[in-house]
C-alpha positions as CSV (number, residue, x, y, z in Angstrom):
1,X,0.0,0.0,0.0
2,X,1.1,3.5,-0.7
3,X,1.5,5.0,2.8
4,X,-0.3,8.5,2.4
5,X,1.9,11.7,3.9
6,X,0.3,14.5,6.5
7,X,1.2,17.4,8.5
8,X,-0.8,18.3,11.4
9,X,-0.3,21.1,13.4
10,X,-1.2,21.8,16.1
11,X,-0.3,17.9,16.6
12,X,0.0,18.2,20.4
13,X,-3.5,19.5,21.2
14,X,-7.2,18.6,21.9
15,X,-8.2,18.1,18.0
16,X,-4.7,17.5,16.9
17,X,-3.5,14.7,19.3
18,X,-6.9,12.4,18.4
19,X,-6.4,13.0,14.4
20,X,-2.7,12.0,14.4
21,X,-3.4,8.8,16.6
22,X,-6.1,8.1,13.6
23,X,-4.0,8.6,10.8
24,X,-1.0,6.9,12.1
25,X,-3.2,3.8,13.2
26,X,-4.0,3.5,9.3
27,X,-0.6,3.2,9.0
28,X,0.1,6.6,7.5
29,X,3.6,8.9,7.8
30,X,2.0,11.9,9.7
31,X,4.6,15.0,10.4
32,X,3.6,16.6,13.7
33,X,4.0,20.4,14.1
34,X,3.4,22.0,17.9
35,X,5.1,25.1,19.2
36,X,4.0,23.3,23.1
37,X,2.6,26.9,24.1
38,X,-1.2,25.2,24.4
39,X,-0.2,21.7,23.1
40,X,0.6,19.2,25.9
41,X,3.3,16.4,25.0
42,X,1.0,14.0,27.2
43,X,-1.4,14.6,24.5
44,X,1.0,12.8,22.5
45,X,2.2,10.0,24.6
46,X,0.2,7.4,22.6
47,X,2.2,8.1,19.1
48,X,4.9,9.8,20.7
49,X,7.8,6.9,19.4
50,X,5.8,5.6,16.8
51,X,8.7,4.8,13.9
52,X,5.6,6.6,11.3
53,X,5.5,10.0,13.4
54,X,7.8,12.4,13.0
55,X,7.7,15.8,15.4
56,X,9.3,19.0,14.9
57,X,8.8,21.7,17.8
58,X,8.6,24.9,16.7
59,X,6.2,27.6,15.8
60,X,4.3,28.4,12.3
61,X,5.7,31.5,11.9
62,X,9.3,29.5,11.1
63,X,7.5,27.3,8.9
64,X,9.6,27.4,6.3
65,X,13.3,26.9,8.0
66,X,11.4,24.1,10.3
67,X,9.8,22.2,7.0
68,X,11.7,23.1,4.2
69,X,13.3,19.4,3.9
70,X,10.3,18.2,3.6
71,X,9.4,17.3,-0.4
72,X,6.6,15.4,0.1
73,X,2.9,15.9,1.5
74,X,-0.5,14.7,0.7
75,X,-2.7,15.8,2.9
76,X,-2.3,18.9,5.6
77,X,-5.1,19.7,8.9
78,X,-4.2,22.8,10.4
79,X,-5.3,22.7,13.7
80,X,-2.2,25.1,14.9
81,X,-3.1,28.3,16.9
82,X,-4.9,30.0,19.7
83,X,-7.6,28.1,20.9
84,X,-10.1,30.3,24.0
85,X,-12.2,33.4,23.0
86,X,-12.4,35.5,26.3
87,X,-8.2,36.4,26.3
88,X,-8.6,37.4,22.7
89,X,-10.4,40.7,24.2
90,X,-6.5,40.9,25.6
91,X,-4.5,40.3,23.4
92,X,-6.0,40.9,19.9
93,X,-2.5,41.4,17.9
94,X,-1.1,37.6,19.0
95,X,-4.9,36.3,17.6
96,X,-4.0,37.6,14.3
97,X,-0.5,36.3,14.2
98,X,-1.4,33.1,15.1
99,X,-4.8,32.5,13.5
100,X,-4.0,34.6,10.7
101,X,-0.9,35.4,9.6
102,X,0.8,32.7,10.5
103,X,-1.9,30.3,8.3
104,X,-0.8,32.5,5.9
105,X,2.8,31.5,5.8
106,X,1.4,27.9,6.3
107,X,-0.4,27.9,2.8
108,X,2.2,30.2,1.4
109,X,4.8,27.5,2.0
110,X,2.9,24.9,0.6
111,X,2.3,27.3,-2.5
112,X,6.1,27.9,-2.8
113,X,7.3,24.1,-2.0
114,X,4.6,23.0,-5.0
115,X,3.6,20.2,-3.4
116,X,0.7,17.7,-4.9
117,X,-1.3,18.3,-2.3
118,X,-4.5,16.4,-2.2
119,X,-6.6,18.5,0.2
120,X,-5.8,21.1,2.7
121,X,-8.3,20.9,5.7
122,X,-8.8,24.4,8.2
123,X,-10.2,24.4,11.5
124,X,-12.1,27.0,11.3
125,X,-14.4,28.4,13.9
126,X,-18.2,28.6,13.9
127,X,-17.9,32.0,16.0
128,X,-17.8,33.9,12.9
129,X,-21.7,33.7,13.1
130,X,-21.5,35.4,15.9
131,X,-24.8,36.0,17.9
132,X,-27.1,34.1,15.6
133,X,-30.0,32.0,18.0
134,X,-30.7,29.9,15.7
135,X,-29.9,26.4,14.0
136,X,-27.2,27.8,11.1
137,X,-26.1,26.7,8.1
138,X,-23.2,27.6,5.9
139,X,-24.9,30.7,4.1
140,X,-26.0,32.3,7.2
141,X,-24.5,36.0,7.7
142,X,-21.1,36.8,9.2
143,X,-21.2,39.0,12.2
144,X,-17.6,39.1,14.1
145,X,-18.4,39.4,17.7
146,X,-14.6,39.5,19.2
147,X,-11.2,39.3,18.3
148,X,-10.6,35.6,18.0
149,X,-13.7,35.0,15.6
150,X,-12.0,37.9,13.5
151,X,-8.7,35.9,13.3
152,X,-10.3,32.8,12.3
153,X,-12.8,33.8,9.9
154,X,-9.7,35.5,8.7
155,X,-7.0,32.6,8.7
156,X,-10.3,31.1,6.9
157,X,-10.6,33.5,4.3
158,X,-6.6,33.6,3.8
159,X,-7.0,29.7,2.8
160,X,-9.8,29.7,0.7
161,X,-8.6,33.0,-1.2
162,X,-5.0,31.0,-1.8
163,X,-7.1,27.8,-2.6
164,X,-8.7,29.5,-5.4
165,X,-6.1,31.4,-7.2
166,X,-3.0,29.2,-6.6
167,X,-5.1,25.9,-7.3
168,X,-4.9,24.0,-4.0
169,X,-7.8,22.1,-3.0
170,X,-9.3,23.9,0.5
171,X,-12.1,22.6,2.5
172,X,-12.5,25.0,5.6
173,X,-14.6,22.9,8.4
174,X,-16.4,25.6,11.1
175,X,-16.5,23.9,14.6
176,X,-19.0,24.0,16.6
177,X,-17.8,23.0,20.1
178,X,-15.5,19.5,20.4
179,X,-15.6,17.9,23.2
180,X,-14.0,14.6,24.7
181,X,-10.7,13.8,26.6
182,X,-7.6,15.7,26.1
183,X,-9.4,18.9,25.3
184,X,-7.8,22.4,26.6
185,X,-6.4,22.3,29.9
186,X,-4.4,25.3,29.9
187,X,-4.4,28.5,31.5
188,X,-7.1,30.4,30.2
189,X,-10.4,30.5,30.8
190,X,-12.7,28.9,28.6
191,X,-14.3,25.9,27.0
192,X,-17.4,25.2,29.7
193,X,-16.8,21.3,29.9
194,X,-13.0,21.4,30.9
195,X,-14.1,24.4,33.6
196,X,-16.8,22.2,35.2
197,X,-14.9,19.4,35.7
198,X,-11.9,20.4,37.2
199,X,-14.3,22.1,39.5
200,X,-15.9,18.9,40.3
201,X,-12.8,16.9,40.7
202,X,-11.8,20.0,43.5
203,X,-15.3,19.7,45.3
204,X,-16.5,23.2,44.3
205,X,-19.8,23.8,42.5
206,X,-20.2,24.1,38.8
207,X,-20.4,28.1,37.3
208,X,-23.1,28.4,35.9
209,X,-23.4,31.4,33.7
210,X,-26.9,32.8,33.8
211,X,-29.4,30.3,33.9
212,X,-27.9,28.0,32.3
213,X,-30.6,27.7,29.5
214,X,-28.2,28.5,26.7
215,X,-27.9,26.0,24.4
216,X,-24.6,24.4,22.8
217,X,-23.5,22.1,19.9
218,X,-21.4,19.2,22.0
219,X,-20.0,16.8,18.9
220,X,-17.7,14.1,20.6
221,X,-13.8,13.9,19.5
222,X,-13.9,10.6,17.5
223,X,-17.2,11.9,15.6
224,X,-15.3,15.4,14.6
225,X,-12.1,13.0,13.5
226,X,-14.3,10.9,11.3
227,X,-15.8,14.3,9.7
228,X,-12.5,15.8,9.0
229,X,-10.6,12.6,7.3
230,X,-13.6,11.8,5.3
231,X,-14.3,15.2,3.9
232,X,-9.9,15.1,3.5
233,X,-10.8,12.0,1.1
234,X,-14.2,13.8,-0.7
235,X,-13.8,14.9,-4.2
236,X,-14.6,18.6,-2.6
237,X,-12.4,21.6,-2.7
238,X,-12.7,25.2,-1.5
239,X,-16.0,24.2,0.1
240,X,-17.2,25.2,3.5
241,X,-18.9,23.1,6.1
242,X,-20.0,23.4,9.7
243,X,-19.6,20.6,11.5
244,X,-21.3,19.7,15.0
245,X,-23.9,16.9,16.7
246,X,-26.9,19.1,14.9
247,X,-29.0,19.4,18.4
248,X,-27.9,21.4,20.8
249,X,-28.2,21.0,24.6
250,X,-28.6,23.5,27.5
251,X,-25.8,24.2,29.6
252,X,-27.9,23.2,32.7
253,X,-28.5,19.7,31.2
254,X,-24.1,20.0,31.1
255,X,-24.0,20.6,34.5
256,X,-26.6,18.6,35.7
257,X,-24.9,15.3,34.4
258,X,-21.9,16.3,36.0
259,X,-22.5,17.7,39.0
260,X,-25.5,18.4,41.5
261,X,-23.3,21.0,43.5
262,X,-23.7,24.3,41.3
263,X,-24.4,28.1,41.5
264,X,-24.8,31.0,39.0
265,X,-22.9,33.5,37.7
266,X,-23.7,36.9,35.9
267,X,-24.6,36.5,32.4
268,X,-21.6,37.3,29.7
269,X,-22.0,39.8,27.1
270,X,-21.7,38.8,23.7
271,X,-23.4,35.4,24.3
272,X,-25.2,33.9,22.3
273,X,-28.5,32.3,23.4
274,X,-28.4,29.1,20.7
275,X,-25.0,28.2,18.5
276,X,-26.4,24.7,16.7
277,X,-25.0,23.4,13.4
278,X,-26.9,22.4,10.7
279,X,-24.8,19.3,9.4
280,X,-27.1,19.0,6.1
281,X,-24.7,19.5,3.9
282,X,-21.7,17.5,5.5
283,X,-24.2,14.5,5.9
284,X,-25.5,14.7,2.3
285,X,-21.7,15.7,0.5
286,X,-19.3,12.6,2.4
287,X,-22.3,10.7,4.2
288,X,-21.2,11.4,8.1
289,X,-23.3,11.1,10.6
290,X,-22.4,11.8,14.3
291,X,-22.5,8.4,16.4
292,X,-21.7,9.3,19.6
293,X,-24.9,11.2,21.3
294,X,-24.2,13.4,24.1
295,X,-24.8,11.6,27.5
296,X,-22.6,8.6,25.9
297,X,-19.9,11.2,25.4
298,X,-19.9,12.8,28.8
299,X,-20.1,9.5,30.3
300,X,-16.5,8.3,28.5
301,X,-15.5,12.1,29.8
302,X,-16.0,11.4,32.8
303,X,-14.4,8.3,33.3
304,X,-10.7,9.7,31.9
305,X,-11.3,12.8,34.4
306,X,-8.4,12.5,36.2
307,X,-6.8,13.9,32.7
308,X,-8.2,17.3,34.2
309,X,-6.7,17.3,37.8
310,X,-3.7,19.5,36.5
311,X,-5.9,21.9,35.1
312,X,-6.4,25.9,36.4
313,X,-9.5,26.1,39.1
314,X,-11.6,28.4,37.9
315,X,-13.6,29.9,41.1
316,X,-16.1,32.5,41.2
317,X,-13.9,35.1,42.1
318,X,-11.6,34.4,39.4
319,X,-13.6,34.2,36.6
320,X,-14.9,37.6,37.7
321,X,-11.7,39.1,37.6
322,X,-10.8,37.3,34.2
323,X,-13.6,38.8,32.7
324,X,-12.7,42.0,33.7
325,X,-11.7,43.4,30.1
326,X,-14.4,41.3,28.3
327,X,-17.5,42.8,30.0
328,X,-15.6,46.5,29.4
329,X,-15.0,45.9,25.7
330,X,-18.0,43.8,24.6
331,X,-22.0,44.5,25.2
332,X,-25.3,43.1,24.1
333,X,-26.1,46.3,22.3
């Protein structure tokens, strides 16, 4: 059999880690790119010595002197970059060089090294809908709420516009939100699922913002792997397609299989009510389907929890001061 060449960056992190194990259980060469700064090498532990993997540290931005040995690639996910909306409000400037410019130099490279490539797959992200309520699909309007769904609908943008005019077949796949083990444990404050269970696993009650009765589009790891290699193998290009379970569940229904011991916390501007993919197109275009439902996947979660003990505590008092910036900068009018 041919053995099939990839890059993945971002190789060390949530998405990353599970689509290199994948690929290199297919018996597949797959070149590993992580700068470490959100990555984790535990992530990585499974594949780490595997004779097919081959991992460079280093960061996007030195692409070229980091890959330029490299003369062969079929296929490339680009996972690489920052990862949690609310320090974006921060730090807007490092958002754009990592989710945007440095994609740039990404496809760039691959442009310049005029490699065969057979499909180039973004993670993109479905906050470039911004504040819509509603089940979306892939026409709905764009409306950029904060700085990190500005870099991504940007980095986005960059690879579908270099897709078009330098002929390399883009699919750009807009994320609802992944869940399962080995997602984000790092410093900042962020994706809901990692927050409540490291507050579980330290005995103090789930946050709870608002009521709880905003809704969320929870599509397990292995379900968001299958999605990405088989649209990787479609006869697509420069397509977009949002990708999640396609029903939505309240956060309280999150907490609630969790953890009983909760309490609320003031409601955070610039959230959206509903964020639900509709998966019409992705299920008619490669036939995927999600097969993991949600109470399944929290169960499986909850069962490799420990993989959270390291992770930051986020308490009442400092997710209030965390948001700090966010509740100055962005509003609900």
């Amino acid at each position: 059999m041919n053995k099939k060449t990839y890059l993945v960056t971002g190789c060390a992190g949530f998405i990353g880690s599970h689509i290199t194990e994948k690929l290199l259980k297919s018996k597949n060469i797959v070149i590993g790119l992580d700068n470490l700064s959100s990555g984790n090498k535990r992530n990585m532990q499974t594949f780490l010595k595997e004779k097919n993997f081959i991992f460079y540290k280093g960061d996007l931005k030195n692409i070229k002197s980091i890959l330029n040995r490299i003369n062969k690639l079929d296929y490339i996910f680009h996972f690489a970059g920052n990862g949690e909306i609310i320090p974006s409000i921060e730090n807007p400037i490092s958002y754009f060089e990592n989710n945007s410019f440095n994609t740039a130099k990404l496809i760039d490279f691959i442009k310049e090294k005029k490699f065969n490539i057979k499909k180039f797959v973004y993670a993109a992200s479905s906050t470039c809908y911004g504040k819509i309520n509603r089940k979306t699909n892939e026409k709905a309007k764009i409306n950029i709420e904060h700085p990190y769904a500005f870099s991504k609908y940007v980095g986005e943008q960059i690879c579908l516009h270099w897709g078009k005019i330098y002929r390399i077949p883009v699919i750009s796949i807009r994320i609802f939100n992944a869940y399962g083990p080995r997602s984000r444990t790092s410093g900042a404050y962020g994706a809901v699922i990692g927050v409540f269970l490291k507050q579980k696993l330290s005995g103090y009650p789930l946050t709870i913002v608002g009521e709880g009765n905003q809704k969320r589009d929870f599509l397990y790891i292995s379900d968001l792997v299958n999605a990405f290699i088989k649209v990787s193998k479609s006869r697509y290009k420069n397509e977009i397609f949002n990708l999640g379970y396609g029903d939505a569940k309240k956060v309280k229904y999150l907490a609630d299989l969790i953890s009983p011991n909760q309490t609320k916390i003031p409601w955070r501007p610039g959230e959206p009510m509903i964020t639900e993919a509709n998966i019409e197109k992705i299920n008619k275009s490669i036939s995927w389907s999600p097969k993991i439902d949600f109470k399944n996947g929290i169960n499986i979660v909850l069962k490799n929890i420990d993989y959270w003990k390291n992770a930051p505590l986020w308490t009442r008092k400092r997710i209030k001061k965390t948001m700090k910036n966010w509740n100055k900068f962005i509003t609900d009018k």
